[in-house]
Residue, then its C-alpha position, 0 to 999 in steps of 0.5 A: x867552606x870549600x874551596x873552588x877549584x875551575x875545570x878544564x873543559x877541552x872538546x874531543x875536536x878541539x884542535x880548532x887551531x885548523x877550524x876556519x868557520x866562515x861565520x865567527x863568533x861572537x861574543x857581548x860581554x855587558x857589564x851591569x852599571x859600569x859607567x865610561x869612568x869606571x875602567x884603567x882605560x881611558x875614554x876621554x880625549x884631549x884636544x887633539x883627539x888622543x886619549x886622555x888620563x883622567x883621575x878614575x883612571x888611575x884608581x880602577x885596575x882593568x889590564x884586560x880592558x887595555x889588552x883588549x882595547x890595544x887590539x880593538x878600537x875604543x868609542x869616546x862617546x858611546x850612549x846607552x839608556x840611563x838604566x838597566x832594562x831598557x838597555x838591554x831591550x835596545x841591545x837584542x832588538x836595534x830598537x830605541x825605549x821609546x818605541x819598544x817602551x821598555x822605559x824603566x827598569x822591570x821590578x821583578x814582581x810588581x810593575x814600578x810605573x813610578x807615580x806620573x809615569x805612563x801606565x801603558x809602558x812595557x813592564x812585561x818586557x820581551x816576548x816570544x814574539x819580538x824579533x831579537x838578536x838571538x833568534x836572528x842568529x839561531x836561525x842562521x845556524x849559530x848556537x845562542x847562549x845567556x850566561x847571567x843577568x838577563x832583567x828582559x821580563x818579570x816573574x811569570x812573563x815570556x821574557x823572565x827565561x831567555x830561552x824563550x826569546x832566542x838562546x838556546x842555553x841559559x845559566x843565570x839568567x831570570x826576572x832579577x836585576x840583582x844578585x842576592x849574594x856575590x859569595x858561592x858561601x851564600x849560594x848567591x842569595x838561596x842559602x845567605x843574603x836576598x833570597x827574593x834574588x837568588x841566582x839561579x842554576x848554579x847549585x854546583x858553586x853553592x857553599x865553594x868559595x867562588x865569587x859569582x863573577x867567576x862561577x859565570x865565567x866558568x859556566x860560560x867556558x862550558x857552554x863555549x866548548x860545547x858549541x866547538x865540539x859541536x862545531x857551531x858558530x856561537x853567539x855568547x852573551x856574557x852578561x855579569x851581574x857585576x858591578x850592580x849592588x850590593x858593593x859586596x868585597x871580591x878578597x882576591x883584589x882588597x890588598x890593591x886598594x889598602x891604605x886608598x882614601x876611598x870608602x869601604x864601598x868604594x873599594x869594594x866597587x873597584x874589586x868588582x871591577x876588577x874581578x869582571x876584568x879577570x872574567x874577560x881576561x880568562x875568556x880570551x885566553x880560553x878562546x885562543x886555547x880552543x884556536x877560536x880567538x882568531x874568528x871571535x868577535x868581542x865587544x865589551x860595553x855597559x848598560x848604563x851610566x856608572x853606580x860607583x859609590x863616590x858622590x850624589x847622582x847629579x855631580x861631577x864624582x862617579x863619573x868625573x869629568x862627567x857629570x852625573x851617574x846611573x838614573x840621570x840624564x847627565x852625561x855620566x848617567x848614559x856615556x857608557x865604555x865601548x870596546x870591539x876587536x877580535x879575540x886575535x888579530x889575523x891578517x889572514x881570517x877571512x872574517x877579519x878581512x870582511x871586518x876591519x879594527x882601526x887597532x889601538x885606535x879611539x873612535x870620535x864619532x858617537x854611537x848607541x847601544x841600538x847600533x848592536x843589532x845592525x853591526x853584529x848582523x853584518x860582522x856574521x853575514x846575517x841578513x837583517x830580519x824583513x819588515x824589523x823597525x830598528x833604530x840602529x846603525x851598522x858601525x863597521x865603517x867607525x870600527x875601521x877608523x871612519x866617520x860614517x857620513x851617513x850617520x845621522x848624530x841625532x840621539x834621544x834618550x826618553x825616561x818618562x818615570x821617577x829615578x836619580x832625575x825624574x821624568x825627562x827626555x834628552x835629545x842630542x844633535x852633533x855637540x848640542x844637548x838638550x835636557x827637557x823635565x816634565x812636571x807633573x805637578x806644574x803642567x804648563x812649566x817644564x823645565x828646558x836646559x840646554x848645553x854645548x858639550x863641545x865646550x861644556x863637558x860637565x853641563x855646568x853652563x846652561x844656554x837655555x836663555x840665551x840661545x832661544x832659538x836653538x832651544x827651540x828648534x832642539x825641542x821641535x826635532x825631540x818632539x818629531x823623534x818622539x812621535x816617529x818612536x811612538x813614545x808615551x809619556x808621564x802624566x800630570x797630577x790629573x792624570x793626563x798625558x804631559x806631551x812636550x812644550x815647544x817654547 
């Protein structure tokens, strides 16, 4: 075997240490299925709004997450999709899954519309039509690089390859929403490991001992130095494989958690939260090495709820005090960790001066995926793209430490296919949430469940039957959301569509 060993890439300009670009960088570093819990920083908040240590917390080791989030500011209730492509649709486009109806995630060979699921959904996922983040930026002179899991489309479509909807350089990215192997020795899936998902274009690493969480790292050094050298603007898109399955042991990492009363996969889950931690760590110490950090926009964030291998899908474990993980429509399932700052912090920059980090600081007021799309735009002083449909707000305001009184606090979250839970839609107005199931089988007899969360944080309490009238008014808002999203919806045994019951 041998032994990997990273390369120094420095531009011939380098010293952009006297560089003061006027549209900074930007950087999306995306973790696949890392929940809020899944982190040494702390997300949840005591009475008085200040962050409170949990448990998990103390099990997972992420020092640059802390590094980062005592530079940046934090959001304690930041949502996503309940799975991985929908996710990372809302992201590039500012768009909702109901309306962009990417609604599950895409099998990369055949389409998974699960058995009740409406057939009409977006299995072939982006296209070199849609409107995306990258573009918008490409247009405005950034250079716009993919470094890793992309699950944008599958085998044969426009989205398998993210050059066609908007970046300029791709390195790992294809239909796959998981690696064949995390070890350079397996060649990451082509020489050892699921060969149907093999990662691409990293033949070099191929037989080395580099983890693949390092190989993207190193890839993406690449490419950053290229766009400085070229003196471009660029949007990164970091976007690890980890912490997806398969749990496969990062070595460097295994003697932190000798002699844990954890499992062998629960131990090689925190190992690669760990390794992912390292990629983001030597990332901004690489952009402070190039004199960029200062003009280096980061935000770091997961697609969906937390994987972890701790307990079932609809308890209090993975996600604890959360209830519920990845696939359900529990908090757990689609509370996701969220971090934005600078690479450095600078009084002087001037796109720091245009937008301002509540510094150290955690944000109450709740936030989506879909909000990505605005907020980027505006931090790189893009104008939104005319006649774009979005879903998303501009969250600059919160950045700073605000509340945006022009938030609406409404968030749907539509899954009309089979997972962990199976065929439901949750809408959430302020601290209510409401929980509507379908049946297929029992068309007339949906499941209603409703919950305060300001009270009831783990939705043990349903008040379903006793707050009638709140649950009927949470259904006709879901019901109005829908319909504006254009969302489709399961079927029953018969075939035929399963539109919301009002009770």
């Amino acid at each position: 075997m041998k032994r990997f060993t990273p390369l120094l890439f420095v531009p011939s300009l380098l010293l952009a240490q006297e560089q003061e670009q006027k549209q900074p960088n930007i950087v999306v570093f995306l973790i696949d299925d890392m929940g809020v819990m899944d982190t040494s920083v702390p997300f949840m908040v005591d009475e008085n709004g200040n962050p409170r240590s949990c448990p998990l917390n103390d099990w997972y080791r992420t020092p640059n997450m802390e590094r980062l989030a005592n530079q940046g500011v934090r959001f304690n209730s930041f949502y996503a999709q309940s799975v991985s492509s929908p996710s990372r649709a809302s992201i590039l486009t500012g768009q909702n899954s109901a309306r962009h109806r990417t609604t599950n995630w895409i099998s990369p060979t055949s389409k998974n519309t699960t058995p009740h699921g409406p057939k009409a959904w977006n299995w072939e996922g982006l296209t070199k039509s849609d409107v995306t983040l990258p573009k918008v930026l490409q247009s405005a002179g950034y250079k716009t690089i993919h470094i890793g899991k992309a699950h944008y489309g599958p085998v044969g479509s426009e989205g398998e390859d993210p050059k066609n909807i908007g970046f300029d350089a791709n390195v790992g990215g294809c239909a796959i929403g998981h690696p064949g192997s995390y070890y350079g020795e397996d060649g990451y899936g082509h020489i050892k490991g699921a060969k149907s998902h093999a990662v691409p274009h990293l033949e070099k690493y191929h037989g080395t001992d580099a983890f693949l969480t390092d190989a993207l790292t190193q890839e993406a050094k690449r490419e950053v130095a290229l766009a400085v050298e070229q003196d471009k603007p660029f949007f990164l898109n970091m976007c690890h494989y980890a912490v997806h399955a398969p749990f496969m042991l990062d070595k460097r990492y295994v003697d932190h958690y000798k002699g844990k009363d954890k499992s062998e996969r629960a131990i090689a889950f925190a190992t690669l939260i760990e390794g992912m931690d390292k990629s983001l760590g030597d990332l901004m110490d690489y952009f402070e090495e190039l004199g960029i950090a200062e003009n280096t926009f980061i935000v770091f964030l997961g697609d969906n709820g937390s994987d972890a291998p701790l307990g079932k899908a609809n308890e209090c474990t993975s996600a604890a005090p959360l209830r519920g993980k990845k696939g359900t429509e529990y908090e757990g399932g689609v509370r996701i960790p969220f971090i934005a700052g600078w690479g450095k912090n600078s009084d002087t920059t001037p796109a720091q001066k245009r937008t301002k980090i509540d510094a150290g600081k955690i944000q109450l007021q709740q936030a989506t995926i879909m909000d990505l799309f605005p907020t980027l735009l505006a931090i790189a002083d893009v104008d939104m793209p005319k006649g774009h449909i979005y879903d998303g707000y501009n969250i600059t305001t919160q950045l700073a430490g605000k509340k945006d009184r022009k938030r609406e606090e409404q968030i749907l979250m539509h899954f009309p296919h089979a997972h962990n839970c199976s065929y439901f839609t949750t809408y959430k107005d302020e601290e209510w949430k409401l929980i509507y199931e379908y049946s297929p089988k029992t068309p007339t007899e949906p499941r209603y469940r409703l919950f305060n969360l300001s009270v009831d944080l783990n939705e043990s309490n349903d008040l379903s039957s006793a707050e009638p009238e709140k649950l009927k008014k949470m259904v006709e808002k879901m019901v109005k959301q829908l319909d504006r999203e254009g969302a489709l919806y399961p079927q029953d045994v018969q075939g035929k569509e399963l539109r919301p019951i009002v009770p």
